[in-house]
ZAMARGU-4260 file (C-alpha; in steps of 0.2 Angstrom, whole numbers, plus 5000, padded with zeros to 4 digits):
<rodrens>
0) 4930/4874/5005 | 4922/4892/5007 | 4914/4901/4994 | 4926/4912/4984 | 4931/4927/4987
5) 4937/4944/4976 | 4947/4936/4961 | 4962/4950/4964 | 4964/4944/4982 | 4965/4926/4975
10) 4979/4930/4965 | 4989/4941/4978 | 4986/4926/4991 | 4991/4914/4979 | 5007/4922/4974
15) 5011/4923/4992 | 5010/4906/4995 | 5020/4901/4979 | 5032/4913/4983 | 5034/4905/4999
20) 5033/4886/4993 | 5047/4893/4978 | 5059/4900/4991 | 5058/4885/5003 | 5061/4873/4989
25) 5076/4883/4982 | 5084/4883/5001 | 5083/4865/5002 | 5092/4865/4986 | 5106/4874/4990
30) 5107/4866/5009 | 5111/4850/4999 | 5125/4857/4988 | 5131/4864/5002 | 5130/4882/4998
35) 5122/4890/5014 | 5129/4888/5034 | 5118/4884/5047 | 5103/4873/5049 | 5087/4877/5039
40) 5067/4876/5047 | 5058/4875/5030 | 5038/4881/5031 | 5033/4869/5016 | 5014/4862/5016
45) 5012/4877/5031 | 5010/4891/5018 | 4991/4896/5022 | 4994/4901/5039 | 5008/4917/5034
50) 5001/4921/5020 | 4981/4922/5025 | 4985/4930/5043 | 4997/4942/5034 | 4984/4948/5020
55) 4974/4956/5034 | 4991/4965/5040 | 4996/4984/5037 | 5015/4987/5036 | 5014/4995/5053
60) 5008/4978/5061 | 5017/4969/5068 | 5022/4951/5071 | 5033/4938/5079 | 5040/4922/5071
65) 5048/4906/5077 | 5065/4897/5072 | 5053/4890/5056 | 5050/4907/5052 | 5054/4910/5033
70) 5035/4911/5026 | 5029/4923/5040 | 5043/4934/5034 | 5038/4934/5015 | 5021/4935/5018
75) 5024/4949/5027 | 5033/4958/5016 | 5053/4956/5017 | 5063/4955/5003 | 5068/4939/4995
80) 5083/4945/4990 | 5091/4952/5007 | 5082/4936/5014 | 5093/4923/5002 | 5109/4935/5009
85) 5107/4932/5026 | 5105/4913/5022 | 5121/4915/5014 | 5128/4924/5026 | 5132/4939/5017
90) 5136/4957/5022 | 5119/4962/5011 | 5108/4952/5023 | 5094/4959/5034 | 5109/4956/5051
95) 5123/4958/5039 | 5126/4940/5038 | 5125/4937/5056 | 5108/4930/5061 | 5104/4917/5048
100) 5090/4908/5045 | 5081/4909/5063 | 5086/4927/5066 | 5079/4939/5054 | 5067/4955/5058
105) 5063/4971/5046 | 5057/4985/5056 | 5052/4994/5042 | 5037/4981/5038 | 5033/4977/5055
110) 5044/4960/5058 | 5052/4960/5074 | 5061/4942/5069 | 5062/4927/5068 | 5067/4917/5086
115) 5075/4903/5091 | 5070/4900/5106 | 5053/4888/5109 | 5037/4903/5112 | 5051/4919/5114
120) 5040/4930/5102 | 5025/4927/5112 | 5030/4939/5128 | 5038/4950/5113 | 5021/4951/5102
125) 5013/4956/5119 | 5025/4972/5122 | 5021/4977/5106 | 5001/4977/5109 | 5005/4987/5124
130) 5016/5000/5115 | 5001/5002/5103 | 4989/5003/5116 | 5001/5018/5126 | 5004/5028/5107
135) 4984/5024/5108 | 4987/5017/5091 | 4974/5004/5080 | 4991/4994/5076 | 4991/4974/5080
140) 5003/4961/5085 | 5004/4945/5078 | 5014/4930/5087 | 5016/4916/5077 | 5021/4899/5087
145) 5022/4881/5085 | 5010/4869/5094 | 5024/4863/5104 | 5027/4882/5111 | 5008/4883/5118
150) 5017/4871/5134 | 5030/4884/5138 | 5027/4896/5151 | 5026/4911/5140 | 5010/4903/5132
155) 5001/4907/5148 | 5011/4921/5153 | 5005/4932/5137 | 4988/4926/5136 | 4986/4933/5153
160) 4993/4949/5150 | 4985/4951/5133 | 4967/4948/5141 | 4968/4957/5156 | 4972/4974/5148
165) 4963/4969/5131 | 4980/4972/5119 | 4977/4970/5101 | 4987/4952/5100 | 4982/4939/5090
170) 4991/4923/5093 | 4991/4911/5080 | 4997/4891/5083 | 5004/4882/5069 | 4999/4866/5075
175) 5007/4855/5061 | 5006/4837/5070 | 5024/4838/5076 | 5032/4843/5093 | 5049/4842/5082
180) 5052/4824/5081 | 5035/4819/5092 | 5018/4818/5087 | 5008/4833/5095 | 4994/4822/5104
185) 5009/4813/5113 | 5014/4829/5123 | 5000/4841/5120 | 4983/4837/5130 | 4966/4842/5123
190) 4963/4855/5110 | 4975/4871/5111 | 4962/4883/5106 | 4950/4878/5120 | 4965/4885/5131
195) 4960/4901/5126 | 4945/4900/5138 | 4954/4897/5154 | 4961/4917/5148 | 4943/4924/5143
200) 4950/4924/5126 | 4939/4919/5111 | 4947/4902/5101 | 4946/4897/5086 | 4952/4882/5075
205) 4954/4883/5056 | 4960/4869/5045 | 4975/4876/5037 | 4974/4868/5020 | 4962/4882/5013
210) 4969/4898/5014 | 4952/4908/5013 | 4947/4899/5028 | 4962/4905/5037 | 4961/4922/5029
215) 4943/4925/5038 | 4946/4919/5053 | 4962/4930/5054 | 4951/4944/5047 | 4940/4942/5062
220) 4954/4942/5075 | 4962/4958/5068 | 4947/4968/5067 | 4942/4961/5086 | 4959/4966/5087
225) 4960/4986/5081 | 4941/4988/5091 | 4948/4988/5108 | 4941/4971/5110 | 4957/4962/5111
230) 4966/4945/5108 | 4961/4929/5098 | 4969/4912/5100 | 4970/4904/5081 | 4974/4886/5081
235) 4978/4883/5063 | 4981/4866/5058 | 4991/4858/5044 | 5006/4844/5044 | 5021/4851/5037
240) 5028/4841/5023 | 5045/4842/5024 | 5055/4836/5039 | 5059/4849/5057 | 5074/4851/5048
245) 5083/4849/5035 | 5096/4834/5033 | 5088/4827/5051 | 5096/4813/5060 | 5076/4805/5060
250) 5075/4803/5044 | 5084/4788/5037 | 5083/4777/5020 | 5070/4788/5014 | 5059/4784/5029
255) 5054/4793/5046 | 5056/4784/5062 | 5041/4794/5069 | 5026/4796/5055 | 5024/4786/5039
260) 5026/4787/5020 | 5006/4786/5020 | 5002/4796/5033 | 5012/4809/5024 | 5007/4809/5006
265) 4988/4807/5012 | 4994/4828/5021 | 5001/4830/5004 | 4985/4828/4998 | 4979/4843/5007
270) 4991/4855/4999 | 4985/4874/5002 | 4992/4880/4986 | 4984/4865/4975 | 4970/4869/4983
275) 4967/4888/4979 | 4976/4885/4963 | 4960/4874/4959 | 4947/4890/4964 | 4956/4903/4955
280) 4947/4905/4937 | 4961/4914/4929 | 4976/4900/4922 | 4983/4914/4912 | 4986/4925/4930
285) 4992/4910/4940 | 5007/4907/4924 | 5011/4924/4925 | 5012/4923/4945 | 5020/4907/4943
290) 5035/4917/4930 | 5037/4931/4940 | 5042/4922/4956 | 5051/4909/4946 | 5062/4926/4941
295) 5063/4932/4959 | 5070/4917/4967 | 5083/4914/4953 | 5087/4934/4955 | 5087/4931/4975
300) 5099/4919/4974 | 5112/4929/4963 | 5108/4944/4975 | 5113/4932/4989 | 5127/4924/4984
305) 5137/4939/4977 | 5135/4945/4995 | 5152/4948/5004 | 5155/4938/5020 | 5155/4951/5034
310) 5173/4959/5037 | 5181/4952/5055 | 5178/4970/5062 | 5164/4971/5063 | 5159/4955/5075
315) 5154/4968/5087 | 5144/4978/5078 | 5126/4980/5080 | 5124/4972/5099 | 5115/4986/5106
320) 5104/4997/5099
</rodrens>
């Protein structure tokens, strides 16, 4: 572990995380009974990643977020509530309902969405270094991405970019073991970070099970970031704990066919939030934390599912901008 850090910003990164773990635990609740559409991605046992990146983030930042995207967007700031909505598929949803799970961005806060395509906000994250860079602004971009997107072209293609004209992008790999059903080192050669010298880019690789660990290393990047200096390629490591997603055709008779009951509960043994829980000197603040989001997620839920299905109408709107 690394030493402790102010007791305030313990608490704020621990209730991020538990917000986080809360939500994604009532989803897979509700996907069960039946009571949301769609597939859900759930970010379980990754919650150190969003939440320690996004702690060095202003509202004006910006970042980009994959199909698993639900704990980048809470750490980031969206609303539980309009969240749970557009899981629901309501009228009250940040897309009205339309985008789901996969497909939800909040300008105001600086989240240009969730995608479902394998490394698509990694050219967008780039776009968005540039347009600071032309407003001559100190904003960054943050990309979010799987392990499995750092094989697609886009990897390569916005690494370029971003190092040639030294954008303020940082690009953050959740590497969490898995390329969807296939273990990373199967179809990913040598260590991803080290990728980032072919691009004149510094890399580095954290293990995600510590949040403060992640928190200072993103807390490099984004000062690297808003000097002019430009891009950091963080590897950030840390199986997720539930499976790619939810009610998956691999996992059968409560096994997996491509990772083991061990091999899982010895990564569970790693959780993030146990282990900041374990630094934080303050029991009586984690309970009220620990209340609080209890609250929000109850009150998301209602908020979601008094939400109104969008009205035939208006299939059409909000296609163009």
């Amino acid at each position: 572990m690394t030493a402790t850090i102010d007791p305030d910003l313990q608490l704020r990164l621990y209730r991020s995380m538990r917000s986080i773990r809360s939500f994604e635990e009532k989803v897979a609740e509700l996907f069960y009974a039946g009571r949301l559409p769609g597939f859900v991605h759930l970010y379980v046992g990754q919650e150190a990643v969003a939440t320690g990146v996004c702690a060095n983030l202003r509202d004006d930042d910006v970042i980009t977020s994959t199909h698993r995207g639900h704990g980048h967007l809470i750490a980031k700031g969206a609303r539980l509530d309009r969240m749970m909505a557009e899981l629901y598929g309501g009228i009250d949803g940040y897309c009205h309902g339309k985008g789901g799970s996969m497909h939800i961005a909040d300008f105001s806060v600086g989240i240009y969405g969730a995608n479902g395509i394998v490394g698509g906000g990694l050219p967008i994250a780039v776009g968005a270094g540039l347009a600071a860079r032309v407003h001559r602004s100190d904003r960054v971009a943050v990309a979010f991405f799987g392990d499995g997107a750092s094989n697609e072209g886009t990897f390569g293609e916005s690494l370029n970019l971003a190092s040639i004209w030294k954008l303020p992008v940082i690009f953050v790999c959740e590497n969490n073991g898995f390329t969807q059903f296939t273990p990373t080192e199967q179809l990913t050669a040598g260590i991803i970070a080290e990728r980032a010298k072919g691009y004149d880019v510094p890399g580095v690789v954290v293990e995600a099970d510590d949040v403060i660990t992640v928190h200072e290393a993103a807390r490099q990047a984004v000062a690297r970031a808003r000097s002019g200096a430009g891009p950091t390629l963080i590897e950030a490591r840390q199986w997720r704990f539930r499976a790619h997603n939810e009610g998956e055709e691999a996992f059968i008779g409560g096994e997996w066919k491509y990772r083991t009951k061990e091999a899982l509960e010895a990564a569970m043994q790693r959780d993030p939030i146990e282990n900041l829980r374990l630094q934080i000197d303050d029991p009586d603040g984690v309970a009220r934390i620990d209340r609080a989001v209890a609250e929000a997620i109850e009150a998301a839920v209602a908020f979601g599912e008094k939400s109104p299905l969008p009205p035939p109408e208006a299939a059409l709107d909000d296609l163009y901008a």
